[in-house]
Each structure stands twice: as C-alpha cells, then as structure tokens.
Steps between C-alpha positions, in 0.01 A plus 500: 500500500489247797809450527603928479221498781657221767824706434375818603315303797853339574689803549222676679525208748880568494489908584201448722724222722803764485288852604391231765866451631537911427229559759645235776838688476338838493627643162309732367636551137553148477086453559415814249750324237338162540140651539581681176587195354197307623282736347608432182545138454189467614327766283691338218303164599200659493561636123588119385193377695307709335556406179421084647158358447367510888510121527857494450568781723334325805669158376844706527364633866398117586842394420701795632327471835544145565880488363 
C-alpha cells in the first residue's frame, strides 16, 4: 500500500509541475486537463492512505517532504 501511495504522490507532483507550466503559458484547457488530473491522483492517495496505519502515513509524509 506504500508503495501504490508514493506513486499516486509521484504523479500528482508530476501534473501539479505541468498545470504549473499550463498557467505560465496561459492555456486554459491545458490547466483544466492537468487540474483534472491532479484531483485524482491525489484523491487516489488519499484512498491508499487510508487504508495505512497513521504512523506510516506520516513516516511516508516525513520522507516525501524531505526527498
């Protein structure tokens, strides 16, 4: 389950960085696409943190924060 977690985390990370470059260029449906898209990887972390006994959802935090 951790590692299903980092991956949604990962490719939140990844769509957030691109809606970023979206905005800076001014593209509209290229910022609703990746918004779209950050919504759900990061939903979908959620779910698989969930299911994680709280200590090794903040470990995963710790980690993914300081990496």
């Amino acid at each position: 389950m951790v590692n299903k977690a980092t991956t949604w985390m990962a490719k939140y990370d990844l769509n957030n960085d691109l809606r970023d470059k979206a905005e800076g260029i001014d593209d509209e449906r290229l910022v609703a696409k990746y918004d779209k898209l950050c919504e759900r990887a990061y939903n979908m972390y959620l779910e698989y943190c969930a299911e994680l006994p709280k200590r090794e959802v903040a470990n995963m935090e710790y980690v993914l924060s300081n990496y």
